[in-house]
N, C-alpha and C positions, 0 to 999 in steps of 0.2 A: 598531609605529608609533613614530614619533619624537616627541618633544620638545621647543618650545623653552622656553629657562628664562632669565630676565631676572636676572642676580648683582647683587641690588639697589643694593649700593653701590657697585659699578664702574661698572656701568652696560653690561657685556657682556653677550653672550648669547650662550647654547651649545645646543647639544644632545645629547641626553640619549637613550638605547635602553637600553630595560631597566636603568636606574638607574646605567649607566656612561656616560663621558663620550665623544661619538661625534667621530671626526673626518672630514671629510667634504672634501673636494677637498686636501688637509694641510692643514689650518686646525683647530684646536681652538674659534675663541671671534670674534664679527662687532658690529659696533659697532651694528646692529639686527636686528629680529627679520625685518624684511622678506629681507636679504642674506643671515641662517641657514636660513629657507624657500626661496631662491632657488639657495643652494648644495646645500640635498634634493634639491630639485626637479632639477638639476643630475646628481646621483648617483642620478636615478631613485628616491628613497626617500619612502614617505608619510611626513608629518609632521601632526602635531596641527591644529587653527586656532586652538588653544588658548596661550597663554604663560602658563607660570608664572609667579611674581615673587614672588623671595624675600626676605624683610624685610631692613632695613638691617642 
């Protein structure tokens, strides 16, 4: 299962499989967490409903 992870001080978000950085339609990184689910969801992949978020 995937990931999404909020890079706190950029303000990106990516996602993450098994602890590497996934890319998912060629996109590495989505300006919210709704557009990084909607591009799994795109590439048929489960993903968390979870978001990380990682400190500044």
């Amino acid at each position: 299962m995937m990931r999404i992870v909020n890079l706190g001080r950029t303000g990106l978000f990516v996602v993450m499989q098994g602890g590497a950085l996934a890319s998912l339609g060629g996109r590495s990184h989505w300006s919210s967490a709704d557009e990084a689910r909607r591009a799994a969801q795109a590439a048929n992949a489960s993903v968390s409903d979870f978001v990380v978020r990682t400190a500044s």
